[in-house]
N, C-alpha and C positions, 0 to 999 in steps of 0.2 A: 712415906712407907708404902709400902706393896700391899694393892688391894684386891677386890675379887676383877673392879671392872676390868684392871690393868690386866689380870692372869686372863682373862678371855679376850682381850680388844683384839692382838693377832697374835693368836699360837704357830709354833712353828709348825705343829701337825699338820693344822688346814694349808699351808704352802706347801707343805712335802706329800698331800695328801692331793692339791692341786698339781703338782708337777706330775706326778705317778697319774693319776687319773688322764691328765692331760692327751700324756704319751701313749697312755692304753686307748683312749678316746681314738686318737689318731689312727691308730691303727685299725682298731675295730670299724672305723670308716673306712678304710679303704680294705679291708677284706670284706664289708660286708658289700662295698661294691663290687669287687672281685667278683665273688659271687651273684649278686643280682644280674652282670656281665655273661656271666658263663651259660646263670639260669637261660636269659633272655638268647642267648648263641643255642645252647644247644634247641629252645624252643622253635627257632627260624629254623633250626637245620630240617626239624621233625616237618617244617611246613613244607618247605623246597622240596622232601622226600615225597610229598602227601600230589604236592603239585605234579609232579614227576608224574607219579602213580598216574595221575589223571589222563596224561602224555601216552602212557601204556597201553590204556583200559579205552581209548577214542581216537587213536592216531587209525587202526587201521578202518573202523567206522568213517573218517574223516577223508580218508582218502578215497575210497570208493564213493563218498559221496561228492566232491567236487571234483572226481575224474569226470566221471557222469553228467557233473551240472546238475545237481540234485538241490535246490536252494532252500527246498522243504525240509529233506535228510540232515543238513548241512545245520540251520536254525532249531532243529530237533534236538540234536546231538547238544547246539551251544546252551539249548534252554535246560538240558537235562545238565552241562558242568555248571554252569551256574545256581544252579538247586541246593549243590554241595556248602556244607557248612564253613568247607575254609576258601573258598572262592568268592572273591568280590568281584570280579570284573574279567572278562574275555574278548579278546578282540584276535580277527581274524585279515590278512590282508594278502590282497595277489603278489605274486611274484615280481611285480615294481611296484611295491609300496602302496600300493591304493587301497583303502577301507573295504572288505567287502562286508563284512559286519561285526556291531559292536554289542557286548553285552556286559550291564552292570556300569563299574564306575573304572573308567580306563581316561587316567590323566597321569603327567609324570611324577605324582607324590609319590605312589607308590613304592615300594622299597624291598618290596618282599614280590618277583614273579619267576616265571618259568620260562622260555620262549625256545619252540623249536620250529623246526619245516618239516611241513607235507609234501611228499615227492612222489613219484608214481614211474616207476620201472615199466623200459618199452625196447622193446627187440628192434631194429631198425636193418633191413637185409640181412646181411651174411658180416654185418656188426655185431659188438656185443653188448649188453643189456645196457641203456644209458637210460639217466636218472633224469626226470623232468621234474623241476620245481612249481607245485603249484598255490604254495599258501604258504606265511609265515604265522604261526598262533602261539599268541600270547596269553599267560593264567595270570589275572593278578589276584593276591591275597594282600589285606588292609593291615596297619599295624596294632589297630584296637583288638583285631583276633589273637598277632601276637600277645597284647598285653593281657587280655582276656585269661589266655591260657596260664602266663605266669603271674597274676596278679595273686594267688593263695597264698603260690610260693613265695615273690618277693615278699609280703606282708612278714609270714612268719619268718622271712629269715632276719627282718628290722625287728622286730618283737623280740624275737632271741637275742641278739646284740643289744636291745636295750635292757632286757630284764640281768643280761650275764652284766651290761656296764652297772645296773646301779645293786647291784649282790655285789658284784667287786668293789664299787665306792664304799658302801658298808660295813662289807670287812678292813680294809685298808683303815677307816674313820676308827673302830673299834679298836686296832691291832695300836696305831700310833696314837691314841687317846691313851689306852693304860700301859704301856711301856715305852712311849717320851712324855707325852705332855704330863701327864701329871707329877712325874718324878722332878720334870724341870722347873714346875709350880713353886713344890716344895724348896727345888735348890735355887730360888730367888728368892724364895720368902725366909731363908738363912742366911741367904749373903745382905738382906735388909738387916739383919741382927745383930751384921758385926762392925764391933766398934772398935778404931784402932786405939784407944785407949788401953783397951785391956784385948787385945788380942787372942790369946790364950784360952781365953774363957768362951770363945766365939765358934769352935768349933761347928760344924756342923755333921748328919748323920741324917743318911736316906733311906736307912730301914730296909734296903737293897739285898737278899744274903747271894741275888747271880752274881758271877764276876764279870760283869760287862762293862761298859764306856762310861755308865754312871757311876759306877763304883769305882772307875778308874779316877773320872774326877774328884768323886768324893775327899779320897785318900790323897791326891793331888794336891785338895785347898787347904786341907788341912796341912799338909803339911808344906804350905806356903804359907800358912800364919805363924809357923814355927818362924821361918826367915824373917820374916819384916818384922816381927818381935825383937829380934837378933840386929836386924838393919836398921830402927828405927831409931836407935843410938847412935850409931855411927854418921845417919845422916841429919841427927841435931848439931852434931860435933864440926859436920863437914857445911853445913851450911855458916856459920860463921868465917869459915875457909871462904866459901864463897862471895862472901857478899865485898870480905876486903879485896880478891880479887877482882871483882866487878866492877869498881871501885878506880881501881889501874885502869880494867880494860876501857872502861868510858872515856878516860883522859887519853887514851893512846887512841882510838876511833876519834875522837875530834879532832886530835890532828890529823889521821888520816882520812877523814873526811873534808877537810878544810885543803889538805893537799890537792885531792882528788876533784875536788870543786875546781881550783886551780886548771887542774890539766882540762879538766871538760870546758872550761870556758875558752882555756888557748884551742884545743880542738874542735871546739862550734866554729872561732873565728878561722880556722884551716878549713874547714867543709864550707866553710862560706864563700872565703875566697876561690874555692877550687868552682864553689855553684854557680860562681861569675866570670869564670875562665876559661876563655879558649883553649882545650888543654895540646891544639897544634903550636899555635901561634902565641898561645900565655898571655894573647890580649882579652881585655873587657868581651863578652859575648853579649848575644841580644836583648837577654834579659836583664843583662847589666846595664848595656845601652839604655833601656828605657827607663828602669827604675831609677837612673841618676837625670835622665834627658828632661825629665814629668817636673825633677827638684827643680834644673838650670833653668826652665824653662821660667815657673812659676818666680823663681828668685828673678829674672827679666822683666817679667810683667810687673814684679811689686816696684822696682829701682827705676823700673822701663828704660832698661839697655838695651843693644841691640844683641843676638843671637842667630848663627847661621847655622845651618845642618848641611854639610859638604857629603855626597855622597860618590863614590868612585869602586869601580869596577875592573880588573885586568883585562884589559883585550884581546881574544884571543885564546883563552886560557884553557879552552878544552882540548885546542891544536896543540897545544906545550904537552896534556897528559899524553895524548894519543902519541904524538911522535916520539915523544922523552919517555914515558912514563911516568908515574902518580908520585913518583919518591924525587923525580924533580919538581913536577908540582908541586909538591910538599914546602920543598927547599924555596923554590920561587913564593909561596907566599910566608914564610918563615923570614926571608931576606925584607919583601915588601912591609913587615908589622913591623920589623926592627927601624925599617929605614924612618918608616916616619913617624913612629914613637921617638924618637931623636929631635922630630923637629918640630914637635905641638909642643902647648905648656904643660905643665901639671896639671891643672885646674879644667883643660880642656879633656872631654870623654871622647875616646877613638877605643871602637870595636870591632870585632869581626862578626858581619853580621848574618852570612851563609856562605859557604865555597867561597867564590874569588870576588864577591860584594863585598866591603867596608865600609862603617858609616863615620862620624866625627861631629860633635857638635861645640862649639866657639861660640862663647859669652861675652859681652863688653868687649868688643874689635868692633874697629869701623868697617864700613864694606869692603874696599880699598885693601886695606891690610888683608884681610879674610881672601879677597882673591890673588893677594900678593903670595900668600902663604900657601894656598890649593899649588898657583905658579911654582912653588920652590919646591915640592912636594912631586910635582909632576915631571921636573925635571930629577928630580933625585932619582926617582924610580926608575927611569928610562935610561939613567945611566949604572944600572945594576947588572953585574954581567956575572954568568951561573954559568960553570963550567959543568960540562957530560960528554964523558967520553969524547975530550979532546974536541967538541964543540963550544963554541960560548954562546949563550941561549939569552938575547934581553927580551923584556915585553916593557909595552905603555900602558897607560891609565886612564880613563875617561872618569872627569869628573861633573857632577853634577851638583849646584849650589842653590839652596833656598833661603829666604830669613821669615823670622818673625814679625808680623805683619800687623795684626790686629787680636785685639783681645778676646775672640770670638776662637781663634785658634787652639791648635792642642799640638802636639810632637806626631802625631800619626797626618795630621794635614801639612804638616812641614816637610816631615821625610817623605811624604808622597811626592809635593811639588818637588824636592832635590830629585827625586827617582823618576819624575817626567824629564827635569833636565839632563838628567844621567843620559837616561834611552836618548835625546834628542843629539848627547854630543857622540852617543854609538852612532846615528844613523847618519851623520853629517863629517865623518869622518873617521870619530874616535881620535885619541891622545889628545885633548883639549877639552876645555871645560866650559860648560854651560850654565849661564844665571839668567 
């Protein structure tokens, strides 16, 4: 049943009351930096202005004093802007840059200065008045004075944004405490009370006399108890319906289940074969190659037959795409898989084991035979002739043969030693086989 702890653990107030607040939050942050922004902009402006001033009230003191060379006048003058309440530092320099004096604290923190030139106007013959540069002077003012100045103001304007944020939390908490949460208290600890047994009797009533969204439910559930009253027959009547349907439908899902078990197994065995399939050539691939190579190999060692791994190459075979193109290449190794799937056993594994490499591996043959067979394979191939455009295009085969040797062996030590003799019958010829 519905208790007090449950009616408080999470009201919806306090989440609709956190979201509202939230978004008020949000904002009241960024005006009230807005503001703190503006304060602090227009407080530098007042200093820049101040500094200025000071550019006004000693520029022409300043000049008269370093026309002169007055270095007394001059320190006079800087000791008297530095006295100034918003002046931290003064520096003066000649006209290429050289310190001629410094007052106060003149480093590049600063962020807040003034900087103009002292010049000094001079008749020069029957020229007209040219301006001689004799001093660059610099005001700086500190940012503590800035902050000095606004620090009342920012205070009260954080002050004000907090006192307005938690006034407005308190209303909001007030307003959604007694017109939602508690009316929803009630409409849970009604709908705890209704039994569908007797439905009719369960009514409930919010004591509501607005016509708002509680009242709208109100009148909603009740007269949703009216239906299921009404439907609650209907669906004793229908569940009997049901269940002898259910009944069918079980039997007809195992067979179709059983079907479909059917087809997934023929279709694993289709992705399977296709995962081991050259899909140019339709022969065994590398993965094939190995995974059956690891068995014959193993089944060798247990009976201890003998086992060759033949490996063979096209010679050539980049000079056939280059001049023919890739769709007789194609064809040339399409003709090559066919020729000699034709002439291994069943039981022997021949794949393709990248572009115009092949490998082939032979169980229980003697030597003899094994290189009888490479022989009859290598002359197959060499008599295959691929017509393009009214050209006939043959290529040869280089093969290279290893066996199994010692029990220390594996298929990766055996297709290596065939792949040294491969290269050996490229580099001493080619169309001839190497053991």
């Amino acid at each position: 049943m519905y208790n007090e702890t449950e009616k408080v653990k999470n009201p919806i107030s306090i989440k609709l009351l956190n979201i509202i607040f939230s978004i008020y939050f949000c904002f009241t942050i960024i005006i009230t930096a807005t503001q703190i922004f503006i304060e602090l902009k227009d407080s530098k402006q007042v200093i820049m202005s101040e500094l200025q001033s000071v550019e006004q009230s000693n520029k022409r003191a300043l000049e008269q004093a370093l026309w002169v060379f007055d270095d007394e006048q001059v320190k006079s003058i800087a000791d008297g802007v530095i006295q100034l309440q918003f002046v931290t530092g003064l520096s003066i320099k000649d006209n290429n840059g050289k310190l001629m004096l410094s007052r106060g604290e003149v480093n590049d923190t600063h962020f807040i200065y003034h900087q103009f030139k002292i010049n000094h106007g001079q008749a020069i013959r029957d020229q007209a008045l040219k301006k001689i540069d004799l001093a660059d002077i610099v005001i700086f003012s500190d940012r503590s004075i800035l902050f000095e100045r606004t620090k009342t103001r920012v205070i009260s304007i954080i002050i004000s944004a907090v006192i307005k944020s938690i006034i407005l939390w308190l209303i909001i908490f007030w307003v959604l405490k007694k017109y939602l949460f508690k009316p929803l208290c009630q409409f849970v600890q009604n709908i705890e009370k209704v039994d569908l047994n007797s439905l009719n009797d369960k009514t409930i009533f919010f004591g509501i006399k607005e016509k708002n969204e509680l009242k709208v439910i109100e009148k909603s559930f009740n007269s949703m108890l009216c239906h299921l009253e009404l439907q609650k027959e209907q669906l004793i009547h229908h569940e009997q319906q049901l269940l002898d349907a259910s009944y069918q439908y079980n039997e007809k899902l195992e067979i179709t289940v059983a079907k479909r078990t059917q087809e997934l197994v023929i279709s694993n065995e289709k992705l399977k074969a296709l995962a081991n399939t050259d899909p140019l050539t339709k022969l065994n691939n590398r993965r094939y190659f190995f995974e059956s190579g690891h068995k014959l190999l193993a089944t060798a060692i247990e009976r201890k037959q003998p086992l060759f791994v033949i490996m063979c190459d096209i010679d050539f075979f980049k000079k056939i795409n280059d001049e023919y193109g890739h769709a007789v290449g194609d064809e040339a190794l399409i003709a090559f898989a066919k020729t000699v799937s034709s002439l291994v056993r069943e039981g022997d594994v021949f794949a393709r084991m990248g572009g115009e490499e092949f490998a082939l591996i032979i169980s229980n043959l003697e030597f003899d035979i094994s290189v009888a067979l490479a022989e009859r394979i290598r002359l197959a191939l060499a008599a295959i002739k691929i017509e393009s455009e009214g050209t006939i295009i043959q290529f040869t085969v280089s093969f290279g043969i290893a066996s199994y040797q010692t029990d220390d062996e594996n298929l990766d030590d055996i297709l290596h030693k065939a792949d040294v003799n491969l290269y050996r019958a490229k580099e001493t010829g080619r169309n001839k086989i190497c053991f």
